[in-house]
C-alpha positions as CSV (number, residue, x, y, z in Angstrom):
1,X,25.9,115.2,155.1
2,X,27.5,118.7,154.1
3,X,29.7,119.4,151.3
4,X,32.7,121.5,152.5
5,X,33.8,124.8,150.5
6,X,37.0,126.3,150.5
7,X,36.4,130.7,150.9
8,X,38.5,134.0,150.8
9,X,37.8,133.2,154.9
10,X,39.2,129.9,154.8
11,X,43.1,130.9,155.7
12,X,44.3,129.4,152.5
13,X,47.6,130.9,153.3
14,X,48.6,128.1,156.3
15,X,47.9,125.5,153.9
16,X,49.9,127.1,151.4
17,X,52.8,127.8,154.2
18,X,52.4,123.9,155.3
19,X,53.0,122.5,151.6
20,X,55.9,125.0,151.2
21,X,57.4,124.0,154.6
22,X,57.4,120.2,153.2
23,X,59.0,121.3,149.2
24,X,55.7,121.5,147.7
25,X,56.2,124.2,144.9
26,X,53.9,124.9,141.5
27,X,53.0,122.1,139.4
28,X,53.5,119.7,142.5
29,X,50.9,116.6,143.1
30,X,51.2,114.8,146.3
31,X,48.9,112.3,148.4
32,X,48.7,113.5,151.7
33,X,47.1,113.7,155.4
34,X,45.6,116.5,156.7
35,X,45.2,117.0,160.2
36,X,42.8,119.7,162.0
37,X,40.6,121.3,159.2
38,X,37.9,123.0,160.5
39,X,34.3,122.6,159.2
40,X,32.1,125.3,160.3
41,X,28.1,125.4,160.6
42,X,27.8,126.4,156.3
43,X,30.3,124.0,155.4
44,X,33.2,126.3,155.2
45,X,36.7,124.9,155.6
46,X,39.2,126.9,157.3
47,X,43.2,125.5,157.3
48,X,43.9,127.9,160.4
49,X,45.1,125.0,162.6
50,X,45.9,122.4,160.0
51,X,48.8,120.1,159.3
52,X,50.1,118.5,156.2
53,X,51.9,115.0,155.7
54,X,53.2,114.3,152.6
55,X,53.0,110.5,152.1
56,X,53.8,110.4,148.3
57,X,55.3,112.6,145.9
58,X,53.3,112.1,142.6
59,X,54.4,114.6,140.5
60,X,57.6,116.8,141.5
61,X,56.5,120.7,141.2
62,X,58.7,123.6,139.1
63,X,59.8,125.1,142.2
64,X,57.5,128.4,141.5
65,X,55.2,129.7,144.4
66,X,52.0,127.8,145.0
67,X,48.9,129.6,144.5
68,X,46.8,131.6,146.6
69,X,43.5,130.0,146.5
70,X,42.4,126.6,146.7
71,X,39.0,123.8,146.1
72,X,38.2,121.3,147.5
73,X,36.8,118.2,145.0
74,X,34.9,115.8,145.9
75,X,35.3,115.5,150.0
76,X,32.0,115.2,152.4
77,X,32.3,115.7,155.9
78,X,29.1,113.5,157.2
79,X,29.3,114.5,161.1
80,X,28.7,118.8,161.0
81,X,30.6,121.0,162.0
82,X,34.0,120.5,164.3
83,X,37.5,119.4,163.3
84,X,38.4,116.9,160.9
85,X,41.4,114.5,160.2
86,X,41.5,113.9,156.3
87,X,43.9,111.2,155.0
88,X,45.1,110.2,151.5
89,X,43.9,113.1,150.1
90,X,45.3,114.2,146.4
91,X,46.7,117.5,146.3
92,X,47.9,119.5,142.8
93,X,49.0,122.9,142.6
94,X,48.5,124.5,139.4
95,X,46.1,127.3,139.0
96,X,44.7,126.6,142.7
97,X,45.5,124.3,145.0
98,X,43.4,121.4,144.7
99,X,42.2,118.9,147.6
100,X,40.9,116.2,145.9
101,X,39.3,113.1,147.3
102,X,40.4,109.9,146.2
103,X,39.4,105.7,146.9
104,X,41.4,105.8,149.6
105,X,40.2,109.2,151.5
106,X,39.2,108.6,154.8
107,X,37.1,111.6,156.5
108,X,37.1,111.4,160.2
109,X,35.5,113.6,162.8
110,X,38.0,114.3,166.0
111,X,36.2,116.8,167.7
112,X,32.8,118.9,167.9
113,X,34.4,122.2,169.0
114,X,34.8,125.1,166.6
115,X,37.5,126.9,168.9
């Protein structure tokens, strides 16, 4: 079992473009999938290839920019390193942007390849 971080490394910036591309703004908390995050060897997370669905809006954001960094809270990738689907997944925007893990978070490995 390793316990994922989020880095300056981790490309925080194609997250932050994905949420934005779907109306995600500031002060914004959604449920959501996302597909292709990358877990690497430390347990770094990189968002370099990821996507983002937005399956509920929970809270609608202030329209402002999101921020620049992010954490992730409470997520445990149990297979190593490779590339992860995560689904229903809680993510907030204020301050960072949080990925939070929720009941209904469901981790799943799709492939051992880093590149």
């Amino acid at each position: 079992m390793i316990l994922p971080y989020v880095s300056g490394n981790s490309q925080v910036f194609k997250l932050q473009t994905k949420l934005m591309e779907q109306g995600v703004s500031h002060d914004s908390v959604v449920e959501a999938n996302l597909s292709m995050v990358r877990m690497g060897f430390a347990g770094q997370i990189f968002f370099c290839q990821s996507g983002v669905q937005i399956k509920t809006v929970l809270k609608k954001g202030d329209g402002e920019s999101l921020p620049k960094t992010a954490e992730q809270r409470g997520l445990i990738f149990s297979e190593g390193p490779g590339y992860y689907n995560v689904q229903g997944v809680r993510v907030s925007a204020n301050g960072r942007i949080f990925i939070e893990a929720t009941e209904n978070t469901v981790v799943k490995k799709i492939s051992s390849a880093l590149w």
